[in-house]
N, C-alpha and C positions, 0 to 999 in steps of 0.2 A: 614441450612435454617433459615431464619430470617424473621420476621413481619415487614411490611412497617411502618414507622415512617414517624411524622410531618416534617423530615427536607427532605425527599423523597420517591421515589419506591426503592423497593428492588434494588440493583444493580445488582444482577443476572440477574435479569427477566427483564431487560428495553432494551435490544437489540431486535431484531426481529426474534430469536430462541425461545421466551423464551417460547413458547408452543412446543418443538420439541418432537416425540414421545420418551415414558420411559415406565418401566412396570407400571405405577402406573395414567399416567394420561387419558390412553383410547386411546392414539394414538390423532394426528395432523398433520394438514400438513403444508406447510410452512408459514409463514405469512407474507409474502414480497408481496404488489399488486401487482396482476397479467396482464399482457398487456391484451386489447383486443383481440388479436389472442391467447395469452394463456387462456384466459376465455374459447373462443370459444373450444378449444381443450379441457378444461377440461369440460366443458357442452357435449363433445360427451363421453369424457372418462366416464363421470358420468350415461350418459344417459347406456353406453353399460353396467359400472358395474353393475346399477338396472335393467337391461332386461335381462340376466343371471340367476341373484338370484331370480327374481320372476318368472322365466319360469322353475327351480330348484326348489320354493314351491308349484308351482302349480302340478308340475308335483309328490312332498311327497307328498301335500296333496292329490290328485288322488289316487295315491297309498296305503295310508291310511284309506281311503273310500271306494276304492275297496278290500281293504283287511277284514276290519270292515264288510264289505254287505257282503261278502262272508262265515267269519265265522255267520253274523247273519241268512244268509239261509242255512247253516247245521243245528244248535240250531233250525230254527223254523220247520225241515224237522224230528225232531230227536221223537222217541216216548215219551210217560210221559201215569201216570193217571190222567185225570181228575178230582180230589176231592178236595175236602177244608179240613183240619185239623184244629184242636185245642187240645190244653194241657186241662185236669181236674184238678183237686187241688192237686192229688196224682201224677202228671206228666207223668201220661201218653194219647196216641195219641187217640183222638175219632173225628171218623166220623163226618162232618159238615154238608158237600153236597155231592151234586156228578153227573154227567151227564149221566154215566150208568146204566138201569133201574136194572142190577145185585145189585149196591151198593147201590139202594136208599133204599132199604128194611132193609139197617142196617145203616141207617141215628141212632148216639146218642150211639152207642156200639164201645166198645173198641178193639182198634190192637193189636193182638198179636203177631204180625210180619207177615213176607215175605216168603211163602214157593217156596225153590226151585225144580228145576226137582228132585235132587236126594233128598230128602226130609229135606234138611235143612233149619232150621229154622232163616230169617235173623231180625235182631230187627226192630222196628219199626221206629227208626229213619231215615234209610234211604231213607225214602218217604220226609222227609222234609230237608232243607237246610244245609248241612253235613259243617262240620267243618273242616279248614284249616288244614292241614297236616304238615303244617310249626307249627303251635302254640300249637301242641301238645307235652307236654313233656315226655310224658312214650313212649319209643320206642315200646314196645309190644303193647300198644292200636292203637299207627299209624299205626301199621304195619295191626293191622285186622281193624282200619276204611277203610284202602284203601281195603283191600280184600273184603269186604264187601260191598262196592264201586261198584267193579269190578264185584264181583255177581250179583249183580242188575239190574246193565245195561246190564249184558249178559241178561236176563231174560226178560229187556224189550225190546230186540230185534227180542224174540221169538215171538213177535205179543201179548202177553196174559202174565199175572201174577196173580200169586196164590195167596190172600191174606187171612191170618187166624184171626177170628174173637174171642176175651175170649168168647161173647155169642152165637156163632153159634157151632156144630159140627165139621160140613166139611169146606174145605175151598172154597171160592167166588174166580171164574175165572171172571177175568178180561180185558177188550181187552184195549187195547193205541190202544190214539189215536196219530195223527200229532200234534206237540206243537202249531205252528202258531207262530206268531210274540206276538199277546198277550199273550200268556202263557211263555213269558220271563218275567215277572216281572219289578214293576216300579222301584225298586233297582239295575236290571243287567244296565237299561236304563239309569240310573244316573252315574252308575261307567263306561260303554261304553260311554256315552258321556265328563262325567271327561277324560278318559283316551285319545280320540280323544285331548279335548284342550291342555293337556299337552305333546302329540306329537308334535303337530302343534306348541305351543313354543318352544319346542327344537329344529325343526329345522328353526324357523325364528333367531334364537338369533344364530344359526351357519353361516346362511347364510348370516345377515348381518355383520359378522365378523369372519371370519373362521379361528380364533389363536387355540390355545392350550386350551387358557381355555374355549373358545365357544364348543371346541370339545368335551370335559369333560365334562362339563353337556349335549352335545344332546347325550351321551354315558350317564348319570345319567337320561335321559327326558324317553329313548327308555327301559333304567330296571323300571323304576316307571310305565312306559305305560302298560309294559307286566305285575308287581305286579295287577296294578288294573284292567284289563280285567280277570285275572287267580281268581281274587277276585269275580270279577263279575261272572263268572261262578261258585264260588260256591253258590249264592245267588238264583241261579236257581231252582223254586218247582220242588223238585224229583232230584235226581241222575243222571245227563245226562254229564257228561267230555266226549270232544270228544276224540275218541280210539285212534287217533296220540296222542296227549298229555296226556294222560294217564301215561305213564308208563315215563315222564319226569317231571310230575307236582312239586314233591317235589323239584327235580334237580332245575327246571327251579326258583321256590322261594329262595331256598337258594342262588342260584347264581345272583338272581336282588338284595335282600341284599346287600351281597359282595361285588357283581362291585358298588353297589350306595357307599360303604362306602369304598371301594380303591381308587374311582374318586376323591371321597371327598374331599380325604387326599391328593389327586395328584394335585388337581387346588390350593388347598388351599398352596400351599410348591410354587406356582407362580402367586399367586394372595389374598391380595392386589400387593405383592413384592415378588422377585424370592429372596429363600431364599439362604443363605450360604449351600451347600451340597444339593442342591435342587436335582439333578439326583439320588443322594442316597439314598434321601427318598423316592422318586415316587416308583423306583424301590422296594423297601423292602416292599411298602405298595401294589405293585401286585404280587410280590414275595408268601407274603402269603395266600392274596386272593388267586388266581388262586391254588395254591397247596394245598389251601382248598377245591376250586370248584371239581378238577380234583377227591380227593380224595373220596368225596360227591358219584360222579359219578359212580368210579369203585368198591369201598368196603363203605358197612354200617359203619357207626362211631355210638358205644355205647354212648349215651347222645348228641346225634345229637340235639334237641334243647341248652343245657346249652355252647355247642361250640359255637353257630352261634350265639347267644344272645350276649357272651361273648367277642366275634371278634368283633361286629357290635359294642357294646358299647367300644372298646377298638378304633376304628375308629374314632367313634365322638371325642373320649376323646384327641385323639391326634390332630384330625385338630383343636378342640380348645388350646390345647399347641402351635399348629402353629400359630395361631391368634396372642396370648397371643406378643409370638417371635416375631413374624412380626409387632407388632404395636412398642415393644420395641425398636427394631431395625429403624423405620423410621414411623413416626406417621402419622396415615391412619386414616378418621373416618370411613372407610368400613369395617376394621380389628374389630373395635370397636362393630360396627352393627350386622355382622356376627359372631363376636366373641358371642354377647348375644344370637341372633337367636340360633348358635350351641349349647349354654350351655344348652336351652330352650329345642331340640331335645335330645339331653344324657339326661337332666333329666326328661320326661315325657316317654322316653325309659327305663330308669331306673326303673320308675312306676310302668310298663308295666310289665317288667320284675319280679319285686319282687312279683304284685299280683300273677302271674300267674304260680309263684314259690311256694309261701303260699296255694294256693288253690289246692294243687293237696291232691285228696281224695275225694273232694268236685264236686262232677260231674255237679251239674248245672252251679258252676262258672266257670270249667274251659270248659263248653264248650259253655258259653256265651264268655268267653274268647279269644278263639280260631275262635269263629264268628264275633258276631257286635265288640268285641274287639279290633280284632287286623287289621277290616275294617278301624273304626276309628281312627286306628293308621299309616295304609296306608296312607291314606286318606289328613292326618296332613302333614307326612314327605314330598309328594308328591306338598302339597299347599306350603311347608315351602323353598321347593326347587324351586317351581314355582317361588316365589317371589323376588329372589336373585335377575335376572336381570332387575327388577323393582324397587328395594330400591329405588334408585335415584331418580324417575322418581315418585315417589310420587303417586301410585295406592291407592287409600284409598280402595277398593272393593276388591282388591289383601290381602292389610293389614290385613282388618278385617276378612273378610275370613279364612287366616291362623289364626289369634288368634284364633277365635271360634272353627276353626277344633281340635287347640291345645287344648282350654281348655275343650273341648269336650272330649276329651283324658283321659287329667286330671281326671272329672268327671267320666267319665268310669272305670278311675283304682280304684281310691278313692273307688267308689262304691263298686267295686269287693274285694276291699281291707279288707273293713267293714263288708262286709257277710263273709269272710274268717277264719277273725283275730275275731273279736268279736262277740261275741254273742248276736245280734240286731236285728231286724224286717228288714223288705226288704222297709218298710215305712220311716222308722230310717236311714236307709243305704243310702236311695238316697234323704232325706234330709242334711243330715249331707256333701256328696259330694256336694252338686248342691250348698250349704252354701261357703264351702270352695273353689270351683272351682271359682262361681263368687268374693269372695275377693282375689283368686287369678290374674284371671283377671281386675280386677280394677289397682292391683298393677302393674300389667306384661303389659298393656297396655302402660302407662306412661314409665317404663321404656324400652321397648321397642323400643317406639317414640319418646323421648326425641330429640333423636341426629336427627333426621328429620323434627320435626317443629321447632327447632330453641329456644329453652327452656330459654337460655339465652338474645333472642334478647331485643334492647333497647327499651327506656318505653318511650310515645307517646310526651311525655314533653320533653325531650331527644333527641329526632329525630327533632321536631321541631327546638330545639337550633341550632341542629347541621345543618342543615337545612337553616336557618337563619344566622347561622355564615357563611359559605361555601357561600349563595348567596351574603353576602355582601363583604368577602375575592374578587370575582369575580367580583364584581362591582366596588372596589375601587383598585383593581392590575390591571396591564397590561401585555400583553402575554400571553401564552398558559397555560388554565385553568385544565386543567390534573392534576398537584397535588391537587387541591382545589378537585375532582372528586374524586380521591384515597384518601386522607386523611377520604372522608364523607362514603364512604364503607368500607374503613378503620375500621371506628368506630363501623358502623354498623353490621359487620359480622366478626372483629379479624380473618382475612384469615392469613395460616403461612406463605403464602408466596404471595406478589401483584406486580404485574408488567403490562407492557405494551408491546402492539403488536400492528403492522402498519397495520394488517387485522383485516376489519371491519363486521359485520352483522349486518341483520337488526332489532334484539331486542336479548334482552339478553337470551344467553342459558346455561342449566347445558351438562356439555359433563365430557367422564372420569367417569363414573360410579359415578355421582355425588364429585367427587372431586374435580373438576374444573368449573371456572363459566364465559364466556365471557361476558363483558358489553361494548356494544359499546357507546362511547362517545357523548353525543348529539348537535346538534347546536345549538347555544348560538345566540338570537335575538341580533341586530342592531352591531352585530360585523363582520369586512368582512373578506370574504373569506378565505383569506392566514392566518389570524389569529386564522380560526373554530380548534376546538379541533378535532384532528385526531387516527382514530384507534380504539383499545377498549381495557380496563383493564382487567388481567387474575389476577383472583383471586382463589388461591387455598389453600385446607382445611382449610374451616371455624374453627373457635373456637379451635383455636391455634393445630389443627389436629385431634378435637371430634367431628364434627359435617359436616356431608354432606348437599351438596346445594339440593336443589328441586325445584321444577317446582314453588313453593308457592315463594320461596327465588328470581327466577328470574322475576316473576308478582310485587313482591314487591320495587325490584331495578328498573323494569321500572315505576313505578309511584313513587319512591322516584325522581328519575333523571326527568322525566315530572314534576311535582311540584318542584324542582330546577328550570328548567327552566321556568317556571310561576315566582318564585317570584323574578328571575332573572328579567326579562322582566319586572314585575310591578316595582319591585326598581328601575331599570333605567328611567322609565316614572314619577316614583314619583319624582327622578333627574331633569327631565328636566323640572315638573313643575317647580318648584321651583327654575330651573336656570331663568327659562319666568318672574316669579314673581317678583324674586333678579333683574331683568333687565326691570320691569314695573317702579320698588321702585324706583330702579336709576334715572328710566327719570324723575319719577315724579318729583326727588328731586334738578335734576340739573334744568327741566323747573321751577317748581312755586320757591322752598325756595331758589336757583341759581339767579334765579332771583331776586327776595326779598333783597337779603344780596347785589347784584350790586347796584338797587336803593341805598339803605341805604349808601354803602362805596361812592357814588357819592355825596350825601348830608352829608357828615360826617361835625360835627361843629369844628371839630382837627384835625392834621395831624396822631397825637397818634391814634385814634378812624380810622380812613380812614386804618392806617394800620393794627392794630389789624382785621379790619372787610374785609380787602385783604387775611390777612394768613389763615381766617374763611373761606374764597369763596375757597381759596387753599385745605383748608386739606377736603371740603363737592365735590371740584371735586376729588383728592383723592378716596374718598368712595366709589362714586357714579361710578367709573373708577372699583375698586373692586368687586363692586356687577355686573358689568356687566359683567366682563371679566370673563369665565370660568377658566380657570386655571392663575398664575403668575410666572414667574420664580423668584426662589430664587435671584437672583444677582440683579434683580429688585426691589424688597421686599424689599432687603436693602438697596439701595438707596432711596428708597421712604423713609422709616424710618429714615434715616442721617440727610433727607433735614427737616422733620420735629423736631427731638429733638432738630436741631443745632438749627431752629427760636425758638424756645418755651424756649431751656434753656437760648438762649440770651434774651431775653423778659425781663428772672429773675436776669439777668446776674452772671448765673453760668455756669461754665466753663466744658466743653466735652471731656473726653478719649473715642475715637469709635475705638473698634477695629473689622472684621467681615474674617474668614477666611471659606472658604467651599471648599471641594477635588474633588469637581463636579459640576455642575447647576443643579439645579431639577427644575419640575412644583409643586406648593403647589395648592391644590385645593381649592376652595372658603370658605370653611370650615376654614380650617387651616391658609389660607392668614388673614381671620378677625378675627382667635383666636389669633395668635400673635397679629396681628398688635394692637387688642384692652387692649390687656395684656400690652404691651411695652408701649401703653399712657397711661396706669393706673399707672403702676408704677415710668413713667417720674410725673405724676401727684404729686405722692406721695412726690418725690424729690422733688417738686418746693413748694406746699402748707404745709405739713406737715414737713417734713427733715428741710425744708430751709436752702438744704446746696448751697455752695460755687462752691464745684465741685462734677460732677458724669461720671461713668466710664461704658459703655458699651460694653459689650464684647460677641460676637456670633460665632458660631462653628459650622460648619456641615461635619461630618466626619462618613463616613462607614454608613450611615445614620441614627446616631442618633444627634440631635439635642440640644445643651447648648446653653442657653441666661442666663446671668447672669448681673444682673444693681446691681452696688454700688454707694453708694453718704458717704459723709463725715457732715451728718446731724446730727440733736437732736435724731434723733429714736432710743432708747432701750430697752430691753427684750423684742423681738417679741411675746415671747409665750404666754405673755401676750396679745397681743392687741384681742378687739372683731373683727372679720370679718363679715363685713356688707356688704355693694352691693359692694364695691370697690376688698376687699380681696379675698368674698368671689366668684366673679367672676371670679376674675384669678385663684382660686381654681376649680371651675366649669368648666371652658375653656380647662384648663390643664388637668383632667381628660377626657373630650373630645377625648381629641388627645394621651390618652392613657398618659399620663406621670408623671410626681410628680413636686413637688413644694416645695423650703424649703427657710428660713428668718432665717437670724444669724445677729449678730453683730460682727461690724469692730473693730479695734484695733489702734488707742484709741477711734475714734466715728463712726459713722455710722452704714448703715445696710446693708448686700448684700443679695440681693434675686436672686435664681439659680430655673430653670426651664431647665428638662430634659424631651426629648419626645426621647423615644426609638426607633420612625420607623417614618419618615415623608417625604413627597411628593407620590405622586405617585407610587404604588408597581408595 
């Protein structure tokens, strides 16, 4: 792949394939225009594919709502006690409120726990928000929080629970009541509705595109959905899992793990790029999973936390190895994006991991740990997976979101880290986080986003130039203005690869998961028809393969290309003033001073004086012919120019070598027509007044279209490099830079001088 240069478009991509689908560019379809009967056909083809897929999410999303409402009227049908808790300073549970007239009478006394039927005694924790069974690392404590669990809710099944107070004697029977919809908590209500949106994307992003890798993440949508409703239920006041999932809960955690980080690895080995050995991997990365899941299942695993930790983090680790490969191998800036996103999820995993590795002993942290902890850890992976099929697409609310949820992470572990490891104040502990979490994010935001708002684009002085040159290239060339279009995006975005397609739209879009950018070409005022620029340039991975387009990138190309053609439009009307003007000057000059010079040659008092003021009236109709005519052909120009150096040098009588050879005719524009022509009599000038030579030798060239005039004479004039340039010199110095070219003055051998003027590109482009 190769970047489009000044001398054209890539040659790959300038046929009419050159968008054809590949794993990498999102898929296309053909870009040959389509007949009207084929329109017609694909307007019903299009209209049936969208009435499918959205009668397919209407009919998930129903079934997801209906599934939702259903577990939420078991939950609000289910018993609880009605009371408020709080922690004291010594951490344990004391009575706040309470709605039964039993328990108001020990409003401000401490739980001594849960008495069962057969008189066991359960802790007091299990009246408030119990801890993940996943994040817990001593197998023997998971093993009696769930039993523990499991006692409780049998107990508030009985209608009534026992609860033992340290200041009472006996124990305080209690009746449950009905939970109701508000005794779910404004927490279950946040993570049930989390969980609802990020269903509902996984299957729009399958349905609008039902490949391999769409199907991979609504398989990563549907285990993150089930982690954070399984979350949400333990966030529940009191101990309530419903008795089907009961005895699957741990199962069911470890295994949306898993499959999220088998998926992972499986999309990632064919997307950006299907890699070399791509079936070998997918296969080894569910190979393991699933004969971890299976084994989960039928027999306990001793250090059942440090396995699943160690798998999940070995997951990440690899699909960023795959990244790494896949950008190597064909440079993607999705690889690049994702690559950072993944390192972002292994390392704040890794966090996680270590604190809640350090902290065991330590029972407040690890069972804030195993709660809000490893919520906000949900919570991250789930927003950070959300966002993949929106990179492109430039969500900023998507964006910032997942940061926050990450560095919220961050902060969480740090914290936990600090009460663990050092011996510090809990005031200290979550200063010292909330410090470094936000100079985390400062950092991690930028880098980040960089490759999505376009970090390198040009600087406003720069665009303008560019800007400027591009609408004047189009105003003084002829023909199809497409590479002047591609060179100015060119500049603007370093795409690795620019070309052109015969299918047009009607503003520019990013497609291709941002790797791709259509810009349709725009029409160009007071130019017709058969001449409009046609189609639209494909421009793919920006900033030579680091950087995706976005919705900002194609808002920017349509008002770079609308102001093209603004100062396209004005530069041509500033053209034609000024042609109206040039052809005012003319008449003025041939009616009144045309006149003037006829008077005067009719009254001439010599035949000398009548002649001289004839070749005068000659070379001002000459001018006056110039300034009107828009263009002149070359072959013209030189003939005009013969007829007058031959009178003027006879005048002096010195004698003329003309020689004028051109491999073409051009048009010179009125520009260029009065830079020569005024250069060519300054210099005959020179010859005749200064030189005074004898003879001078003209000689003119136009070939491949650069342009040599060279005048010698056999005069007095010596060492050029000396002489001062004043209006005369320093004009044809002026002129020549004009038209783009140089100027140089030697001496002859044994006298004179030759002056050579080259213009590298003249007539009309």
């Amino acid at each position: 792949m190769a970047a489009a240069r000044d001398a054209g478009l890539t040659p790959a991509l300038t046929a009419d394939s050159a968008i054809a689908p590949d794993d990498t560019s999102g898929g296309f379809a053909s870009t040959a225009a389509p007949s009207p009967v084929d329109a017609g056909e694909r307007g019903i083809v299009a209209a049936r594919w969208l009435g499918w897929r959205r009668r397919a999410l209407v009919v998930l999303a129903l079934l997801g709502c209906v599934g939702l409402f259903a577990l939420l009227r078991m939950l609000s049908a289910s018993p609880y006690i009605d009371a408020g808790w709080r922690n004291n300073v010594n951490g344990q549970m004391v009575l706040e409120s309470a709605s039964d007239p039993a328990l108001r009478a020990h409003i401000g006394q401490t739980l001594a726990g849960v008495v069962l039927a057969d008189g066991n005694l359960l802790p007091p924790e299990v009246l408030l928000a119990r801890r993940s069974p996943r994040w817990v690392v001593d197998d023997t404590l998971r093993e009696q929080l769930l039993a523990n669990g499991a006692a409780y809710a049998g107990a508030l099944r009985q209608g009534e629970v026992k609860l033992k107070f340290a200041e009472a004697v006996a124990p305080i029977e209690v009746r449950t009541v009905s939970r109701g919809y508000a005794g779910l908590g404004s927490v279950f209500w946040l993570m049930t509705a989390l969980a609802l949106v990020f269903y509902l994307t996984g299957a729009v992003v399958v349905l609008v595109q039902p490949d391999a890798r769409n199907l991979l993440f609504g398989l990563t949508a549907v285990a993150q959905t089930t982690q954070l409703l399984l979350i949400g239920l333990d966030t529940l006041p009191g101990f309530d899992f419903p008795a089907l999932l009961a005895p699957l809960d741990l199962w069911l955690r470890v295994s949306c793990d898993i499959v999220t980080g088998a998926a992972t690895v499986h999309a990632l080995s064919i997307y950006p790029r299907r890699l070399p050995h791509q079936g070998a991997l997918a296969l080894a990365s569910w190979a393991v999973g699933l004969a971890f899941i299976a084994t989960v299942a039928f027999n306990p695993i001793p250090g059942l936390w440090w396995w699943t930790q160690g798998l999940q983090l070995s997951y990440f680790a690899a699909g960023w190895l795959l990244l790494v490969w896949s950008y190597r191998l064909t440079p993607h800036p999705m690889a690049i994006v994702m690559r950072r996103l993944s390192l972002s999820v292994f390392a704040i995993l890794l966090l996680l991991t270590l604190t809640v590795a350090l902290a065991q002993g330590n029972s407040d942290v690890e069972r804030f740990a195993a709660g809000p902890g490893s919520l906000i850890w949900y919570v991250f992976q789930a927003s950070a997976l959300m966002l993949v099929p929106f990179l492109s697409r430039s969500q900023h609310v998507m964006r910032e979101f997942t940061l926050l949820a990450g560095i919220s992470a961050v902060a969480t572990s740090l914290d936990l880290l600090f009460v663990a490891v050092m011996p510090v104040s809990q005031f200290t502990s979550h200063t010292l986080a909330l410090f470094l979490a936000l100079g985390l994010y400062a950092g991690a935001r930028q880098w980040m986003l960089n490759l999505l708002m376009g970090s390198n684009m040009l600087t406003t002085e720069r665009m303008f130039e560019g800007l400027y040159r591009t609408a004047r290239e189009i105003e003084t060339s002829g023909g199809d203005p497409t590479e002047h279009f591609a060179r100015l995006l060119g500049d603007l975005f370093e795409p690795l690869e620019l070309g052109h397609a015969t299918r047009s739209s009607p503003a520019t879009r990013v497609v291709g998961d941002g790797s791709t950018m259509l810009v349709p070409l725009p029409r160009l005022p007071g130019v017709a028809d058969d001449l409009q620029p046609r189609g639209s340039l494909v421009l793919r991975f920006a900033r030579r393969g680091r950087s995706m387009f976005t919705r900002e990138d194609a808002r920017l190309t349509d008002r770079v290309l609308e102001q093209l053609v603004r100062a396209v439009a004005f530069d041509r009307a500033v053209e034609q003033g000024r042609n109206e003007e040039r052809a005012r000057i003319a008449q003025d000059l041939h009616d009144d001073i045309g006149a003037r010079l006829l008077t005067l040659m009719y009254k001439a008092q010599s035949p000398e004086m009548e002649d001289y003021l004839r070749h005068t009236l000659q070379d001002l109709k000459t001018l006056t012919r110039g300034l009107a005519a828009s263009s002149h052909l070359l072959s013209h120009t030189g003939a005009e120019w013969k007829a007058d150096i031959v009178q003027r040098l006879d005048a002096a009588h010195c004698e003329l070598d003309w020689s004028f050879d051109f491999d073409r005719d051009i048009n010179l524009s009125v520009v260029q027509w009065s830079a020569l022509t005024r250069m060519l009599r300054e210099l005959i000038n020179n010859v005749i007044v200064h030189a005074r030579a004898s003879r001078a030798s003209v000689s003119a060239r136009y070939h491949r279209g650069r342009f040599t005039l060279q005048v010698s004479d056999d005069g007095a004039g010596r060492r050029p490099e000396t002489w001062a340039h004043g209006l005369g010199l320093g004009g044809i110095r002026k002129r020549v830079k004009l038209l783009g070219g140089e100027v140089h003055w030697r001496e002859n051998d044994p006298r004179g001088i030759t002056c050579e003027i080259r213009v590298p590109e003249l007539g009309e482009r």
